[in-house]
C-alpha positions in Angstrom: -59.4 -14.4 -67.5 -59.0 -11.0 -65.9 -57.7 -9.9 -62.7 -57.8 -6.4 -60.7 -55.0 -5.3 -58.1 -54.2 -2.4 -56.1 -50.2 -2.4 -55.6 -49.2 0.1 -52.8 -47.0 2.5 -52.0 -45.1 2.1 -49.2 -43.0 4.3 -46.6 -39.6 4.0 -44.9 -40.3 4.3 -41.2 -36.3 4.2 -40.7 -33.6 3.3 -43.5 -30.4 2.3 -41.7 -27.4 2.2 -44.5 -23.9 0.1 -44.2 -20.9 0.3 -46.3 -21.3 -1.3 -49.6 -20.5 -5.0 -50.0 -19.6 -6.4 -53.5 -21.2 -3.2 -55.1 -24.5 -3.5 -52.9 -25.4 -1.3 -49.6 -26.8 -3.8 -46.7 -29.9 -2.1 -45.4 -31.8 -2.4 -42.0 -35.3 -0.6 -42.8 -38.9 -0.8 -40.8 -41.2 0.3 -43.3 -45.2 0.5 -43.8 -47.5 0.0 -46.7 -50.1 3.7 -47.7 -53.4 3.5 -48.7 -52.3 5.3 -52.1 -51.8 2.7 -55.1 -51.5 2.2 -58.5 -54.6 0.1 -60.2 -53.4 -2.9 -62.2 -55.3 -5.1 -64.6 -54.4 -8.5 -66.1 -56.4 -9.7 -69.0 -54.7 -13.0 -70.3 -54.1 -13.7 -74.2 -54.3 -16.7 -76.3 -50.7 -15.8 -77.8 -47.7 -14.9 -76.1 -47.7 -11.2 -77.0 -47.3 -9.0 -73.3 -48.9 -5.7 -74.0 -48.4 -2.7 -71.4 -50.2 0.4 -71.0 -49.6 3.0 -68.5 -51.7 5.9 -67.7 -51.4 8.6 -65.2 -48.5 9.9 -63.2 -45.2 10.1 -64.9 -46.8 7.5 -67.3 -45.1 9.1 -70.7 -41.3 8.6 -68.7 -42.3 4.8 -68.4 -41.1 3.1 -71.7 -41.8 -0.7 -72.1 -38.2 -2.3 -72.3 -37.0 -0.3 -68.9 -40.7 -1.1 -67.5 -40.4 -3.2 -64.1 -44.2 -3.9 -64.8 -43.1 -5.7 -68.4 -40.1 -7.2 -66.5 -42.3 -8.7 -64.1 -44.8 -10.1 -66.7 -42.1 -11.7 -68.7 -40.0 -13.5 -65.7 -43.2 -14.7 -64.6 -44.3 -16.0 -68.7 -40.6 -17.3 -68.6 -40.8 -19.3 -65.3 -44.2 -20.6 -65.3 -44.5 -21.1 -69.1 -47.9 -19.7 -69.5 -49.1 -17.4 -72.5 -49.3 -14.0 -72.6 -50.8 -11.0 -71.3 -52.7 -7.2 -71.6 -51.6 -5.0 -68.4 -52.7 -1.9 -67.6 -51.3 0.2 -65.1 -52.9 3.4 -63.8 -50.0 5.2 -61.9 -51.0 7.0 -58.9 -47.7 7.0 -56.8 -45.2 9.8 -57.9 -42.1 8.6 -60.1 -38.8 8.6 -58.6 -40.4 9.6 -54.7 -38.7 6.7 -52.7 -42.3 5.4 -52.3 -41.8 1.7 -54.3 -43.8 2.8 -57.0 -41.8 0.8 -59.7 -41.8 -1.9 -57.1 -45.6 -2.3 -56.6 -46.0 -2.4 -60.1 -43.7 -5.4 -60.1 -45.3 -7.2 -56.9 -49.0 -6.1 -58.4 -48.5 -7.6 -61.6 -46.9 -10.6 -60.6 -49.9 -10.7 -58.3 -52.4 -10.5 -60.8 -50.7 -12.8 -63.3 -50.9 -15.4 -60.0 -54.7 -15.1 -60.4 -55.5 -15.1 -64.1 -52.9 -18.4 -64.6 -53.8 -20.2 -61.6 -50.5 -20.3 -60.3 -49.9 -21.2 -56.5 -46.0 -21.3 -56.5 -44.7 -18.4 -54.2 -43.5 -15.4 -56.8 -41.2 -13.7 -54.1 -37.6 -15.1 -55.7 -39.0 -13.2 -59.1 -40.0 -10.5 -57.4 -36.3 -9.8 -55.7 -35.2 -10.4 -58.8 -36.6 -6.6 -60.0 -36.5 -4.7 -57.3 -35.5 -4.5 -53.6 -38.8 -3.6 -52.2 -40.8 -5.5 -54.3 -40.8 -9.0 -52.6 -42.2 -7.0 -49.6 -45.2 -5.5 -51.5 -46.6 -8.8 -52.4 -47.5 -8.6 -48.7 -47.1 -5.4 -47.6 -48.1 -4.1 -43.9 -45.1 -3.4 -41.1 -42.2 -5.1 -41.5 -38.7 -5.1 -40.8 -37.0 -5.5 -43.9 -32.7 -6.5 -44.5 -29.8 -7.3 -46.8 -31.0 -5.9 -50.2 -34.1 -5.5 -49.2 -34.7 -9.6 -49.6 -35.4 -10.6 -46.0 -38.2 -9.5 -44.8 -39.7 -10.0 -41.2 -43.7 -9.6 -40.8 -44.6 -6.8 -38.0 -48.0 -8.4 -36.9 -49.5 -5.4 -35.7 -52.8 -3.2 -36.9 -51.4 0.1 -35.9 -52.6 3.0 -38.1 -52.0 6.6 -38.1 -52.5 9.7 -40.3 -49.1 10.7 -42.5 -48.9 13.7 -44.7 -46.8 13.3 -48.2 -44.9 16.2 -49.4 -44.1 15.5 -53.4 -41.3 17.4 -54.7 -41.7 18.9 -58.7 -38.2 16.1 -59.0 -37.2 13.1 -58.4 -34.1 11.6 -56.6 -32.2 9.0 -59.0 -31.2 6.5 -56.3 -28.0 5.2 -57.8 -27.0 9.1 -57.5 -28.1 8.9 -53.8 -26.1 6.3 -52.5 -23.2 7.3 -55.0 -23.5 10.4 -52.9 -24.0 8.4 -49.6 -20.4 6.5 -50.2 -19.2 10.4 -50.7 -20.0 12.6 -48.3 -22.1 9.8 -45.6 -20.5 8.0 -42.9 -22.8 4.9 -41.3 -24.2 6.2 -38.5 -27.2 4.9 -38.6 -30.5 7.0 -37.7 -33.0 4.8 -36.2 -32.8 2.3 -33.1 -35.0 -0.8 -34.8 -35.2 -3.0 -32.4 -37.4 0.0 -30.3 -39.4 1.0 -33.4 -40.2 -2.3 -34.0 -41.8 -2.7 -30.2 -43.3 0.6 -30.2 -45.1 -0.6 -33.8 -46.4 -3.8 -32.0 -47.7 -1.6 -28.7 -49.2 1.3 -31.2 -47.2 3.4 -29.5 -47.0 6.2 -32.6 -45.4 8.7 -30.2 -42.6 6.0 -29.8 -42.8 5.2 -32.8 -42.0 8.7 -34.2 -39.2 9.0 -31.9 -37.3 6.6 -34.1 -38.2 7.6 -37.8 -34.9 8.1 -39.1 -33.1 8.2 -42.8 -29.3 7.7 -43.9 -30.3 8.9 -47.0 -31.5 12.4 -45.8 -28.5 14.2 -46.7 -27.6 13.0 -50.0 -30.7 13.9 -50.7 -30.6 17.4 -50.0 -27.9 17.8 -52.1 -29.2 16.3 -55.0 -32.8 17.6 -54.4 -32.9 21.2 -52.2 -36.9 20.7 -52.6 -36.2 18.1 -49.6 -34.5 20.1 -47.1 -37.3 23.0 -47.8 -40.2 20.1 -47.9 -39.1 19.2 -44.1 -38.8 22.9 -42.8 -41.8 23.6 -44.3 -43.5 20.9 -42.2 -41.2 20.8 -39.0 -43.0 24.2 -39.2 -46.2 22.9 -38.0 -45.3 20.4 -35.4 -45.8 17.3 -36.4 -44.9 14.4 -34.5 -42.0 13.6 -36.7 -40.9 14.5 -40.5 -38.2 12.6 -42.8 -37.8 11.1 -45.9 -39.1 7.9 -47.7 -36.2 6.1 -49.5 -34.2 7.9 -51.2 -36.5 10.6 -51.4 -37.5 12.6 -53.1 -41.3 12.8 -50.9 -41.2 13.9 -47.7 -43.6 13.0 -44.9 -44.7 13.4 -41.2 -47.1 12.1 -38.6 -49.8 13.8 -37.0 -51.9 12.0 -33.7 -54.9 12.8 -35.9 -57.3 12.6 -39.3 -58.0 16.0 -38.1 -54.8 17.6 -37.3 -52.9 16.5 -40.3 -55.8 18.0 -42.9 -55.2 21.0 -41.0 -51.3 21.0 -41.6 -52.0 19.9 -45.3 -54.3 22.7 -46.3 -51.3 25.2 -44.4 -48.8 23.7 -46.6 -51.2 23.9 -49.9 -51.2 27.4 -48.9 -48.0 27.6 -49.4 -48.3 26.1 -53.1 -46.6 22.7 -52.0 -47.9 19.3 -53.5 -49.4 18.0 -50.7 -51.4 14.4 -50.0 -52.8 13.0 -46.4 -52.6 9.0 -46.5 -53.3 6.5 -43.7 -51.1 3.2 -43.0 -52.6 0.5 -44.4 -52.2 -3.4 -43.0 -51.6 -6.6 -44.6 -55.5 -8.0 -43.6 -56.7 -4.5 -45.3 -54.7 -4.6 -48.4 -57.2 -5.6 -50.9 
C-alpha cells in the first residue's frame, strides 16, 4: 500500500507566552495553516524495517534518530502493532523558521501511515507526543490553540488572504528563545484573542491584522538580528501588519491583495532577501 500527503506549514497569527510551569511555557496562540508543504510518501513493508529519506531543504541537517518524521513512524508501529514502512520526505518549509516544519512531518506521516494500515483510531495523543504543533496539523486551518500547544479549538471560518514569508540565511533554536524569554521577557502578552478570533470568523483581515502579535519577537532579535532587519525591511512597504512565526526565525506580513504583495516581494528580492508569497489555506482545502 502507498499513500501521498502534503503536511503544511503553518503561521502564528499571535503567540501569547506565560511564565513557565513545571519546566513548560503555557501558550495562548491563533494560528493558520500555508499553502507551502512538505510531500510525504508512505509505502508499507512486509518486515518491520522503517526506512526514511529526506530530500530538499535542510535535508542533510535531518539525521534519522533525532528525525520527528522516524519518531512519528515508530510511536505509530509501536501503538498499533503494524509492520514497517518506506517514508519519503521532500522538505519544502525552511528548518528552524518557527513555521512547524518538523511538526507537519510528524502529523503527515502519521497521516499517511493512517491510510496505508487502515487505521481509524484518532493519532492526536501520538502526535502531542512529538511536537507541540503537531496534533494541530493533522487538521490544520484557524484555530485557537493552548497549554503546550495540546488543546486546540477549530476556527470554522474560510478566510484567506495573501502573506509574504521573509526566510532568514539562520534559524532560531527555540529552547534558546524561550531560555531568552524567561531572561530578558516579562508576560505582557501581544495579541487580544478573543478579538482576533471574531475578526477571523467575520473575514475582517484589517481586524485581524490589528491583533497579530509575538512574545517571542524580542528574543528573537537577539539571537537572530536577520529578524529585526527582515521586519524593517517590510514595515518599509506598508503592509497591513508584519511579525514573526513562532519562534522565528521567518518573518511575515499581510497585504489586502495577490497583487500588492507580489509587488512588495519582488521590492524585497531587490533587495537580495529570501522572499516567498503564500496564501492561507483551510481545513476543507487541505488535501
Amino acid at each position: 500500500m502507498k499513500s501521498r500527503v502534503k503536511a503544511y506549514a503553518k503561521i502564528n497569527l499571535s503567540l501569547n507566552v506565560f511564565k513557565a510551569e513545571n519546566g513548560y511555557h503555557p501558550l495562548d496562540s491563533v494560528v493558520t495553516t500555508i499553502d507551502l508543504y512538505d510531500e510525504i510518501t508512505v509505502i508499507s513493508r512486509r518486515d518491520d524495517e522503517i526506512k526514511i529519506t529526506m530530500r530538499g531543504i535542510g535535508a542533510d541537517f535531518l539525521y534519522r534518530e533525532n528525525n520527528n518524521a522516524f519518531k512519528a513512524a515508530k510511536l505509530f508501529q509501536e501503538t498499533f502493532a503494524t509492520k514497517g514502512a518506506d517514508i519519503t520526505v521532500i522538505k519544502n518549509i525552511p528548518l528552524s523558521g518557527g513555521l512547524g516544519g518538523s511538526s507537519a512531518d510528524v502529523a503527515g506521516v502519521l497521516k499517511a501511515l493512517k491510510k496505508v494500515y487502515g487505521i481509524d483510531q484518532d493519532v492526536k495523543p501520538l502526535a502531542d507526543m512529538l511536537g507541540s504543533d503537531s496534533g494541530y496539523l493533522l487538521t490544520g486551518g484557524f484555530a485557537r490553540i493552548s497549554g503546550r500547544g495540546d488543546i486546540v479549538e477549530k476556527i470554522d471560518s474560510e478566510t484567506d488572504f495573501w502573506v509574504i514569508l521573509i526566510y532568514s540565511e539562520s534559524g532560531v533554536n527555540t529552547a534558546d528563545c524561550f531560555k531568552e524569554f524567561d531572561l530578558t521577557s516579562s508576560v505582557n502578552n501581544s495579541s487580544n484573542n478573543d478579538e482576533l478570533v471574531s475578526s477571523i470568523l467575520d473575514g475582517d483581515i484589517v481586524g485581524i491584522s490589528k491583533n497579530v502579535g509575538n512574545d517571542l519577537l524580542a528574543p528573537a532579535v537577539k539571537l537572530c538580528s536577520e529578524v529585526q532587519k527582515h521586519l524593517n525591511a517590510l514595515k518599509s512597504l506598508s503592509p497591513l501588519c508584519a511579525s514573526m512565526s513562532g519562534s522565528g526565525s521567518t518573518v511575515f506580513g499581510f497585504y489586502e491583495t495577490k497583487e500588492l504583495a507580489l509587488w512588495a516581494a519582488d521590492k524585497l528580492r531587490r533587495q537580495g532577501l529570501d522572499v516567498e508569497v503564500v496564501k492561507t489555506i483551510s481545513r476543507k482545502d487541505m488535501k
